[in-house]
N, C-alpha and C positions, 0 to 999 in steps of 0.2 A: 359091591353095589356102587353104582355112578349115581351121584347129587346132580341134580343138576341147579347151580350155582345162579343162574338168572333169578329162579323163583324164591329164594332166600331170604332177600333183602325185605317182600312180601309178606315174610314169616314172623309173628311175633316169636321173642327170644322163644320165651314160655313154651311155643309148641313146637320147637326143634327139639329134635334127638339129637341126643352126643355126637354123631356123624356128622350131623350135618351143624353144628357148631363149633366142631374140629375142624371141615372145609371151609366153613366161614372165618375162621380166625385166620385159616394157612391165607384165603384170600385176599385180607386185610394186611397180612404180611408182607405177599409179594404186593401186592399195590404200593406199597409202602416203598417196601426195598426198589420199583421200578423208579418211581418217582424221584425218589432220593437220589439214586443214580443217575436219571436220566436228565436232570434241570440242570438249566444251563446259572443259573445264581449259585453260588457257594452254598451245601447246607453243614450246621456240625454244632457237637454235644460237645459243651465243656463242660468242667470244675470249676468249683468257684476259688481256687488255689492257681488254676493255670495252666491244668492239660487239657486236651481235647483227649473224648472217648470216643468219639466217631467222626466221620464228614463223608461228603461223598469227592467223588472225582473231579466236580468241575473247581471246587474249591483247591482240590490237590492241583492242578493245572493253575489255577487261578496263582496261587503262589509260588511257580515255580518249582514244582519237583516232580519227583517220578511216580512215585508209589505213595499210599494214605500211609504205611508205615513209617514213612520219613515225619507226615505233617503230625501223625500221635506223639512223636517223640519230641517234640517244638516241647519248652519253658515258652507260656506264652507270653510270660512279664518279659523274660530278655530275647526273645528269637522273633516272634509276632509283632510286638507293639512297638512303632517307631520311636514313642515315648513312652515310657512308663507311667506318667502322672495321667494321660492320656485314658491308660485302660482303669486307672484307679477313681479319675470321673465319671467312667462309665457304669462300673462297677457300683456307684454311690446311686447314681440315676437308676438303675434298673433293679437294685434290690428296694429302694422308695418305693418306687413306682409299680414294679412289678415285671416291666417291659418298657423297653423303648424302641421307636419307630424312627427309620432315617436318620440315625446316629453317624455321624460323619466320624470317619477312624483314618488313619496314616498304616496301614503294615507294611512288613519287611520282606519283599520276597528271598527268594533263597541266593540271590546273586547281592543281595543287598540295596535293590533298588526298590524307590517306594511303591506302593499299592493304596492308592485312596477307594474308599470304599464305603460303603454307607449300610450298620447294621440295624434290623428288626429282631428287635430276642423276645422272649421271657425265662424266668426265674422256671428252674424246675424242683420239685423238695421233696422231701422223705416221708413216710408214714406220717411224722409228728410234725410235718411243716417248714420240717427245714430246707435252707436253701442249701442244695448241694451244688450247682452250677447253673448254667445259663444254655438256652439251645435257642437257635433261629436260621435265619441263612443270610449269607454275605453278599452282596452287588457291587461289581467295578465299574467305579467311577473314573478311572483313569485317565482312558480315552475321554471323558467330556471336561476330566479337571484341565487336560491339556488346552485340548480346544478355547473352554477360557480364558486357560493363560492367553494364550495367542492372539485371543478377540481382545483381553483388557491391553496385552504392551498394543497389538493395530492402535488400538483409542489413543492408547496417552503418546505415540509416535505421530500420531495424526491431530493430538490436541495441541501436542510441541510444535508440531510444521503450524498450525493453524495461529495459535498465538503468537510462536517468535519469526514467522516471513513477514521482511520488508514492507510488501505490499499488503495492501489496506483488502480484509476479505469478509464479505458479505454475504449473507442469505436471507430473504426474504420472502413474504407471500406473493401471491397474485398482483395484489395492489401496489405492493411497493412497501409496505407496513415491514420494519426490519423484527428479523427473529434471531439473530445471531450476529456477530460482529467480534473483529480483533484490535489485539489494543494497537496496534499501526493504522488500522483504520482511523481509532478513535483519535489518535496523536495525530493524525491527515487532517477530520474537519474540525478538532479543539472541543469537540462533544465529550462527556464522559463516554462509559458504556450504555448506562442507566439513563440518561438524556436522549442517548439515540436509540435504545432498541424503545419501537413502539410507534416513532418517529416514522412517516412518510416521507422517504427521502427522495421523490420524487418531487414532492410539493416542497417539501423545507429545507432541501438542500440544493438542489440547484437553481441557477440563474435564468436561464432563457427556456420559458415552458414550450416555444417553438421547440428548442434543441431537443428539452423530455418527448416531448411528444413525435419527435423521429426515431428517435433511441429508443421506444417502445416499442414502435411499430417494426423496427428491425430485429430488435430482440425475438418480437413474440412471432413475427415472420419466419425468419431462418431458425430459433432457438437458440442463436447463440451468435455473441458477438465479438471482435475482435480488436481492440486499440483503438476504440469507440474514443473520439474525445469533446469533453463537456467540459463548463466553466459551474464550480461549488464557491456559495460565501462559506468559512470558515464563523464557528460562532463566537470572532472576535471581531468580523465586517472583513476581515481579506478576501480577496479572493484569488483564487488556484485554478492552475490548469490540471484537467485528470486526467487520463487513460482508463477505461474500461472494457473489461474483459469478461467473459461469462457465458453458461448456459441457460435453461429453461429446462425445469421437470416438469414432464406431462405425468396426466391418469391415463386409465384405460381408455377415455372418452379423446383422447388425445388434445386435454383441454390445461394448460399451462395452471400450474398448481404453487410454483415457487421457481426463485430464482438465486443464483448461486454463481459468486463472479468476483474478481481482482479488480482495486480499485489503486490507480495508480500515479502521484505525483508528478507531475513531466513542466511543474512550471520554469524552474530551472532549465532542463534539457529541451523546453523551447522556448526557450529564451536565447542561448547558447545556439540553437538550429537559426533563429531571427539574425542574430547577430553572425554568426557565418554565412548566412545569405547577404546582408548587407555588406559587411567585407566584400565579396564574393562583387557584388553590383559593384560597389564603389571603388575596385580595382579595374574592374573591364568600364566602367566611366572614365578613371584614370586612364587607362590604355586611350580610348575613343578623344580625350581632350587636348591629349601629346599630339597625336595625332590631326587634330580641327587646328589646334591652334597653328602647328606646322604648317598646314597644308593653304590656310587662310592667311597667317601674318604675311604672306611673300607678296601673294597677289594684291593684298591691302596695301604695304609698302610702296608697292609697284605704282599702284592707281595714286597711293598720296607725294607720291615723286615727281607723276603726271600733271596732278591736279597744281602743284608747285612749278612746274614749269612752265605752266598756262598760266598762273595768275602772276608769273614776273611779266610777263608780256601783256595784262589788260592792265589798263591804267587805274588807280588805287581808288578815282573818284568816277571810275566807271559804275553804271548802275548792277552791271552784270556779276561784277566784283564778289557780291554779296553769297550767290550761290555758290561761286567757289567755295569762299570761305565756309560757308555749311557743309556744304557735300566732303570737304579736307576735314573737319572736326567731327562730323559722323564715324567716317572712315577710322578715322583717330581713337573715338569712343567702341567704336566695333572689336579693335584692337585691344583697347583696352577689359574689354570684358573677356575678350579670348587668353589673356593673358589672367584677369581675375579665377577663372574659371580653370588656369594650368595650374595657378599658387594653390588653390584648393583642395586640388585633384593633387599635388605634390609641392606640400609647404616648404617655404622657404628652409633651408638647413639654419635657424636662428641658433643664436649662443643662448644655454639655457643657463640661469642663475640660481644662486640658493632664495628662493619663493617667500612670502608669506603669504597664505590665503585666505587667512581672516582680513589681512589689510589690503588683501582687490578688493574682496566682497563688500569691506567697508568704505574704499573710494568708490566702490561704483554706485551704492545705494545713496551715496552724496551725491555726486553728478545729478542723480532722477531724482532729489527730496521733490524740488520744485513742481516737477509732470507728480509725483505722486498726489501732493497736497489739491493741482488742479483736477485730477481725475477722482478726489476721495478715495485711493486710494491706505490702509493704513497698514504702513508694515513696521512688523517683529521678526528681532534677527536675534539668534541662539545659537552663539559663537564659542565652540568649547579653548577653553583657556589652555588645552595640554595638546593642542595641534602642532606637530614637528614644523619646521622648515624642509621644503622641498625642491630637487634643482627642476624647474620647469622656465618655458619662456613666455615673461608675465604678459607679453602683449597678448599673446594667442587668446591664456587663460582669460584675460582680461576681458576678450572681446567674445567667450562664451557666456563668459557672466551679461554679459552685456546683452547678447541675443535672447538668452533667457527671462531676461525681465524686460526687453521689451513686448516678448510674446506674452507674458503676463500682464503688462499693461491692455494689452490687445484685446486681452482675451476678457478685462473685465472692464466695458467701456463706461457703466455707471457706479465705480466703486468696486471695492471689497479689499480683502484681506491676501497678501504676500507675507507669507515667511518664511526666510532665510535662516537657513543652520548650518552648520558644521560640525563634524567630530571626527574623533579617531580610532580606528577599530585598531588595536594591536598586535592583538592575534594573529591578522592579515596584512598587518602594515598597511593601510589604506586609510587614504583622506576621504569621507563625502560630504559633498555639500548637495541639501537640498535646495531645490526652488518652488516653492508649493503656492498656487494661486485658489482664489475659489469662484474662476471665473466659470463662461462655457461650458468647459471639457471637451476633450476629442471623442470623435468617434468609435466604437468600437475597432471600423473596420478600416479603421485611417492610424491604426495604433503603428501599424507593421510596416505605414510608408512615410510617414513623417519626417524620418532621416534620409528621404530619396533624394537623391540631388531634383531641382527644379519643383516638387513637390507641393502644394500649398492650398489652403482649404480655405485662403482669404478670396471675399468677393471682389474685393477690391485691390487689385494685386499692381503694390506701385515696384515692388524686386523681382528678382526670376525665382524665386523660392530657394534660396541656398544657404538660409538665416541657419537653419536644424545642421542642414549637411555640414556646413565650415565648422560648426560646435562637434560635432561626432567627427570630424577629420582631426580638428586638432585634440582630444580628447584621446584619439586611437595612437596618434604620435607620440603623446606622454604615455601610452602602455595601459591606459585605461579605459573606461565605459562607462555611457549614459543606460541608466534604465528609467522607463518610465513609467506613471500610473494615472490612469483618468477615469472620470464618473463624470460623464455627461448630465451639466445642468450643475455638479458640485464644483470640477474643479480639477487642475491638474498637477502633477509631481513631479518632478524631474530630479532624480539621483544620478549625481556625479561622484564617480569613484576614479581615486585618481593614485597609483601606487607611492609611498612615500621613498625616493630615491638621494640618498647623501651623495656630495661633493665624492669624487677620487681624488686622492691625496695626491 
């Protein structure tokens, strides 16, 4: 007789016949045996001593072997468990509890490599309760413990580039509001971390909101920008030149969402670019005044050989007399500038001596006591006592110091404050002397020509402007540099660095 097995389940126990409770159990059995076999998670019947009494196949794959007769034979304390204290907490957890869910395990596959895995059991017992073993089924986490690993070392290789690169690196919202930052950033504007992140560093860290407000606009135009460069105060009052660099994350609306970008110190490196351009000018000037003066002293000569030959033949109390002598003393003075203007462009080869430059700086500020006292001027000089002697030629030096404070007189026509200093960096062997006024200031964009030859922002211009240049000529002859700093309306700086050079024996 054929059951048929659909209508069964319908059947209460009670009114099946033996037949058809004998097909129903064989049915319950291969359901059983399919499943088992057929799932792709690990399943299997231990001991609570430490054999397995059953598993199926994907579990025997799962660990690396051929056959479940290999995986029955596993000691699961030394064959299975990577650690043995391992299965001994598991084993505490689940005869508590009854069962545990998502039990994270280490096993051994059969080549000796691990198997992370995550088990669901329960306890199974005896007639009277007891716990004889454990049965559930096993899942490989393998593949995703990797993947982890992989994503945590990405992070801490990309948290390492992120905190220890040079440059200063940012990310931010929409607005500008900082969400992230590194500690070269933070050592760039003197902010902690915690001071800037939160900070609008569009508003509180830059200088000219003209400048932010192109910088934004190019930003959020192209999405990205390239050796963008801006002027930051540092939040000690310095201020720095940057470079920046960076993207733009859009949404799906393609509506700029944050911003992500290299922030990069360049005050130095143009400072250094300023200063080779000026080299660069003031050699091809040098070239162009070999050249004027050459080409001009001959015919000047010529004409004042003239003008002397004519006035031996007018008689001395002639009326006419007079214009010679002007037109020869012009000529004379022409000359003369042609030739000021060769010494500049290539100073004399003077004998340099062994220097003191606390004692120019203190003859020169004697010379001006007088002009300072009439102009209210009051100056402080801060002269370090441990400054070497240096072989330099003091007229030169002399007559830098000298240019410098009259352009500080100039600069402050109803009073203020000059102070003079000096010291000695060791480390670098350098002497500087500052000159610091608190008059005017210069202009931003007159920072970069000041040392031009001829150059001058006076309205009233009684020189040809070559006060700055002769200071930065002879300054470059002793192997050294003027830099300078101004705040228009505050006042200007001028650092003199001048390398310390001993006598040859």
């Amino acid at each position: 007789m054929t059951v048929r097995t659909d209508t069964l389940d319908s059947l209460p126990v009670e009114d099946m016949t033996l037949e058809q409770l004998e097909d129903r159990i064989r049915e319950i059995e291969r359901n059983y045996e399919e499943f088992f076999a057929a799932a792709r998670d690990g399943f299997y019947i231990s001991t609570r001593e430490g054999k397995f009494i059953d598993c199926n196949e994907s579990l025997v794959q799962m660990l690396g072997y051929r056959v479940p007769e290999e995986v029955l034979m596993l000691d699961l304390n030394r064959d299975l468990w990577l650690n043995y204290e391992d299965r001994v907490r598991f084993q505490g957890i689940i005869e508590k509890q009854g069962y545990v869910r998502d039990y994270e395990a280490v096993f051994k596959r059969k080549d000796g490599s691990p198997l992370y895995v995550t088990l669901s059991s329960h306890v199974w017992t005896d007639a009277r309760g007891n716990i004889r073993g454990y049965r559930g089924f096993v899942v490989d986490r393998t593949q995703e413990r990797i993947i982890c690993e992989q994503l945590e070392a990405t992070e801490v290789r990309f948290r390492d580039l992120f905190e220890n690169i040079l440059d200063g690196v940012f990310i931010s919202d929409a607005s500008g509001t900082v969400l992230d930052c590194n500690k070269a950033l933070c050592d760039m504007i003197g902010y902690s971390r915690e001071e800037f992140m939160g900070m609008n560093y569009y508003r509180d860290l830059f200088i000219s909101a003209q400048d932010v407000m192109d910088f934004r606009r190019t930003f959020t135009k192209h999405g990205t920008v390239k050796d963008y460069e801006l002027q930051i105060v540092r939040k000690d009052g310095a201020i720095r030149d940057i470079s920046m660099s960076g993207i733009a994350q859009r949404n799906s609306k393609g509506e700029v969402v944050s911003y992500q970008g290299l922030m990069r110190d360049i005050t130095e490196e143009k400072r250094l670019r300023t200063q080779l351009i000026r080299s660069e000018r003031f050699s091809a000037m040098g070239k162009m005044a070999s050249q004027l003066a050459h080409e001009l002293n001959n015919p000047i000569y010529g004409i004042m050989n003239c003008l002397d030959l004519i006035r031996d033949e007018v008689p001395e109390k002639h009326e006419k007399r007079k214009y010679l002598e002007l037109a020869r003393n012009e000529c004379k003075r022409t000359s003369g500038l042609l030739i000021k203007m060769l010494k500049f462009f290539k100073p004399d080869d003077e004998q340099r001596c062994p220097t003191n430059i606390n004692k120019l700086l203190e003859e020169t500020l004697l010379f001006y006591e007088k002009q300072f006292k009439n102009l209210n001027i009051r100056v402080t000089s801060d002269l370090s006592n441990d400054l070497p002697m240096t072989m330099a030629v003091e007229s030169q030096l002399k007559q830098v110091f000298i240019n410098m404070i009259i352009n500080a007189n100039t600069a402050m026509p109803t009073g203020g404050d000059l102070r003079v200093s000096s010291r000695f960096d060791a480390p670098k062997n350098t002497i500087t002397v500052t000159i610091e006024d608190t008059g005017v200031g210069i202009r931003r964009e007159n920072l970069d020509r000041i040392f031009e030859a001829f150059f001058t922002t006076k309205k009233e211009v009684k020189g040809v402007g070559l006060g700055l240049s002769i200071c930065y000529g002879f300054i470059r002859e002793h192997g050294g540099r003027i830099d300078v700093r101004s705040e228009l309306g505050k006042g200007t700086a001028f650092d003199i660095h001048l390398p310390v050079v001993m006598p040859e024996n």
